[in-house]
N, C-alpha and C positions, 0 to 999 in steps of 0.2 A: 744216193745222197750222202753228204759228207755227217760225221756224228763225234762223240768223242765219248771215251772211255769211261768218263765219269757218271756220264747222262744211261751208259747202258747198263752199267752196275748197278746205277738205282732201282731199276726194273727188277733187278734181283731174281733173274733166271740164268739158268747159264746161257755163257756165250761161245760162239764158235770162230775160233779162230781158222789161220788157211793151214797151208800141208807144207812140201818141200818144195824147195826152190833152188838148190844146185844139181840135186837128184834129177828132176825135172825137166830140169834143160838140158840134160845129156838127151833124151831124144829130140831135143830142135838141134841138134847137131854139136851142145859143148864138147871140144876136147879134154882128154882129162890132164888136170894141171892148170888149166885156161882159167880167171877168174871171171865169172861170171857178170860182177860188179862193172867189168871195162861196157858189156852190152848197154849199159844204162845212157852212154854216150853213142855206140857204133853201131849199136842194133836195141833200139830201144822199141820196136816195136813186138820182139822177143819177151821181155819180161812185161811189157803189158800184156800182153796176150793170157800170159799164165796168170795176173794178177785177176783177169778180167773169168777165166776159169774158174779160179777158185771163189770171185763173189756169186758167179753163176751159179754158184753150185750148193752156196748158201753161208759160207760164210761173214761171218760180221766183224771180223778184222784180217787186216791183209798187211804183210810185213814187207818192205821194202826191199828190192835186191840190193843192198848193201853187206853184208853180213860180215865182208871180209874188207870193207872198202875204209880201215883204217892206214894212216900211212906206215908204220912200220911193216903192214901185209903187203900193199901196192909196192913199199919199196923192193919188194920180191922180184916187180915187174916192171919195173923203173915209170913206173905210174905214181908215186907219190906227191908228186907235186899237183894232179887233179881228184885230188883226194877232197877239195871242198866243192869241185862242179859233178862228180861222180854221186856223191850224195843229194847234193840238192836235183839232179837229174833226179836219181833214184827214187825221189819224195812226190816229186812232180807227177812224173809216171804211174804210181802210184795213184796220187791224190786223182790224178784224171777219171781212173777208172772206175773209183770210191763217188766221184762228182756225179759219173753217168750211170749211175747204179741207181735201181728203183729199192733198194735194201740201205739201211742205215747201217753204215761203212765205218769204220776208225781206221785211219790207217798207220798206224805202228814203224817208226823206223830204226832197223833193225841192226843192233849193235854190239859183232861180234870181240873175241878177246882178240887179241894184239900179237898172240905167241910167241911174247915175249916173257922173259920170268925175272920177279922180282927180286930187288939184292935182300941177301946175298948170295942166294941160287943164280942169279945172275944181273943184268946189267941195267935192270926196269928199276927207274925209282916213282915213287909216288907224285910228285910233280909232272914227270915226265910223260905217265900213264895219263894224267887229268888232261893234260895239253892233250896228247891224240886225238882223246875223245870227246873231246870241248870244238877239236877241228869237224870232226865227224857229223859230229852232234850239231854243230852249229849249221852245215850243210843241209842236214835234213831238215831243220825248225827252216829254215829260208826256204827251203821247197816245198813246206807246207805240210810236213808230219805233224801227226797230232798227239806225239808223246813219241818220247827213249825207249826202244824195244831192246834193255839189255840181256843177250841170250849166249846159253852154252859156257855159260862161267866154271871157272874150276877152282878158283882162288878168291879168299874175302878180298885181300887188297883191291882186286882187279876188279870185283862189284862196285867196293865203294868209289875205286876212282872213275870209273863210268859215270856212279849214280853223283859224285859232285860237281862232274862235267855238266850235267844234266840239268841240276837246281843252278848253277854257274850262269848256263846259256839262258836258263829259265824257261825249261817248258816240261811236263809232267812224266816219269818214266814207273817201268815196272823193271822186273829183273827177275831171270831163272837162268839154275845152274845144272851140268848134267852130271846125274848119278849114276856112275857108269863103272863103278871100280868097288867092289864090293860092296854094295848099296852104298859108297858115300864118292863124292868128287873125285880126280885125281888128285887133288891137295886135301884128299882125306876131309872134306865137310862132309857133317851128317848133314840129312835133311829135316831132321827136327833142332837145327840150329841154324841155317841158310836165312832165316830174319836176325838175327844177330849181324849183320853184316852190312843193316842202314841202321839200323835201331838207335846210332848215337847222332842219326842226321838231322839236320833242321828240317831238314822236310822229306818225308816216307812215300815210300812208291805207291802208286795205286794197286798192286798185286804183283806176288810173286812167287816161282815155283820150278821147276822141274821143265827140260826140255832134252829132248835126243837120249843122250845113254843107250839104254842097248835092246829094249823091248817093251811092249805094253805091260805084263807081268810086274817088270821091276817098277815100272814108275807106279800104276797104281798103289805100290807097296811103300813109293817116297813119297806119294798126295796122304796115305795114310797116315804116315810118320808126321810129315808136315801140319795135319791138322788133326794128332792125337791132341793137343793143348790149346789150342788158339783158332777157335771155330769161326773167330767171328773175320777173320782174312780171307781177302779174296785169292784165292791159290789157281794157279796158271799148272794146265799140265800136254803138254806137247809133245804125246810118247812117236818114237820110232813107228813103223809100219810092220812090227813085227820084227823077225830077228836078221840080221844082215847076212848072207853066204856069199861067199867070194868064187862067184865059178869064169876059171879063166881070167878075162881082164874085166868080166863085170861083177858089180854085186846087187843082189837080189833079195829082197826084203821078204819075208816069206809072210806079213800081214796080208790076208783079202781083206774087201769091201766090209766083211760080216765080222769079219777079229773085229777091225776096227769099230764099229757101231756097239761091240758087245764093251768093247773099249772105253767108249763113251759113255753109256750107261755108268758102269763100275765106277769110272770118275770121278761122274756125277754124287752116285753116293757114298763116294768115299770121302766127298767134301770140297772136289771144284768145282769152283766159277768160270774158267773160264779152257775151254776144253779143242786140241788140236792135231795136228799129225806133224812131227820132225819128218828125219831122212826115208824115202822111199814113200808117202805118202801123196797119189794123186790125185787130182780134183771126183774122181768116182769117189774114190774112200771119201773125200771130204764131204759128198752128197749122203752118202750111208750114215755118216756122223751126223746132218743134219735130221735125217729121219729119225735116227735116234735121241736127239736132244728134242724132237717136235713130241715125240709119242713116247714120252721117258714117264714114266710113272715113278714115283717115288720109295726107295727101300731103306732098310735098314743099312748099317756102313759092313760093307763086305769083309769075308773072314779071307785071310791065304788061301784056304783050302777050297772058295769058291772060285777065287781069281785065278787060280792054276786049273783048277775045271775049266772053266770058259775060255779063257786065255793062253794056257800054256807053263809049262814051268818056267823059275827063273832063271834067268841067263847068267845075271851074276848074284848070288846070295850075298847079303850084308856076311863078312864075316866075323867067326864069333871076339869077344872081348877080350883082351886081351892077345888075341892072335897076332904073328909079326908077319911083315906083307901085306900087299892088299893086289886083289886080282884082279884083271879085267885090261880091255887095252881103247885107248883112246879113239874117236873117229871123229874130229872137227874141222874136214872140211869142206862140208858143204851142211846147209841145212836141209 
């Protein structure tokens, strides 16, 4: 049954969000390069399938194959001109699967960057970015999403012109970014500043936080950061599956079922609401997540030194202050 985000927060438990979804469809047979987004029209029985896995398995938001389906992506593919039925597809499919669910469903439509960069790095201006994703955006609210899933951000500009696309179209959005480059974005955000970046809006996200980056490890360390000062946010955390290894032409997330659940806990008391799996995360793991969020007892907010026992070290450390550089290397795209 269909729900919305608003009604589930009140509940004031955590929530569980679903896993990956371009990862994922490489075993229904994605070529790599392929965007996933075109299935919502040509094989849309594909990404329902996976949508319909992950409510089975207990999640209580399920994010739209869209991720890439803005048009300066699609014009990759000379698909940009159905960049408004690709969405509204997308939403549809979705909502169907959220309709036939005996679980109280949100479904989230999901809106990735544009990979383009703004002037003067390059040729993205602020109007320009708001249009994309007012097209996007507008698609998914017609196909019946029930909020702006703005994900994988790197840049404030690029949040904000999502989140005014969003208030624009008028329908509810949240927003996370990935900390993937020395604990902070690749445009350098910390994540004890990533609220900074609607904070001047007329109207604020239902929750925001952290997605993909590079392992469980670090994101619990950016849920921490995030809610050192401002406990009372509802903070989104969507870690990886553990860490990526590239063997051959594939890559392989070295997260199990059990990372992840231990994954979830730590989240949980490190201060999010609403808790999930990025790249390499499948509907197994997302059941282990749910057993963990059902039978989560309550702790204190964990130390590094516990999250590196349970978890693993970190992939990419925040580096120190003042250091010049920042390390780490990008992975956006797929979710």
């Amino acid at each position: 049954m269909r729900s919305s985000l608003e009604k589930l927060l009140k509940k004031n438990i955590p929530l569980l969000a679903d896993g990956a979804t371009g990862t994922s469809f490489m075993s229904m047979g994605l070529e790599p390069g392929f965007p996933p987004d075109l299935w919502n029209v040509s094989h849309p029985e594909k990404p329902s399938s996976l949508h319909r896995s992950f409510a089975d398995a207990g999640s209580d938001i399920i994010l739209t194959n869209t991720f890439g389906a803005n048009r300066p992506r699609l014009k990759l593919h000379n698909a940009e001109s159905e960049t408004y039925a690709i969405n509204k597809a997308g939403a549809k499919i979705a909502g169907r699967v959220a309709e036939n669910s005996e679980r109280e469903i949100v479904v989230g439509g999901s809106v990735g960057p544009t990979g383009e960069l703004f002037e003067p790095m390059g040729d993205l201006t602020m109007k320009d970015c708001i249009g994309y994703f007012e097209e996007q955006i507008q698609g998914l609210k017609d196909g019946g999403a029930d909020l702006a899933w703005i994900e994988t951000m790197s840049s404030i500009e690029e949040i904000e012109a999502a989140a005014r696309a969003a208030i624009k179209v008028g329908i509810p959005y949240v927003f996370t970014a990935s900390f993937d480059t020395a604990g902070r974005t690749m445009m350098g955000i910390k994540p004890s500043k990533i609220h900074e970046a609607t904070a001047h809006l007329t109207i604020s996200p239902l929750a925001y936080g952290a997605n993909c980056g590079v392992g469980a490890s670090d994101m619990v360390l950016s849920i921490l950061e995030m809610t050192s000062e401002i406990l009372e946010a509802a903070i989104i955390g969507k870690a990886n599956c553990g860490i990526p290894v590239v063997k051959g032409k594939e890559t392989i997330y070295s997260g199990t079922p059990e990372l992840m659940a231990e994954y979830t806990s730590l989240a949980i008391n490190a201060g999010a609401k609403i808790i999930g799996g990025c790249c390499g995360t499948a509907p197994e793991h997302i059941s282990h997540m749910r057993s963990a969020i059902d039978n989560h007892v309550a702790s204190n907010r964990p130390s590094m030194e516990q999250v590196i026992e349970k978890l693993g070290t970190l992939a990419s450390p925040p580096a120190k202050e003042g250091a010049k550089g920042l390390r780490g290397k990008r992975n956006r795209g797929s979710r």
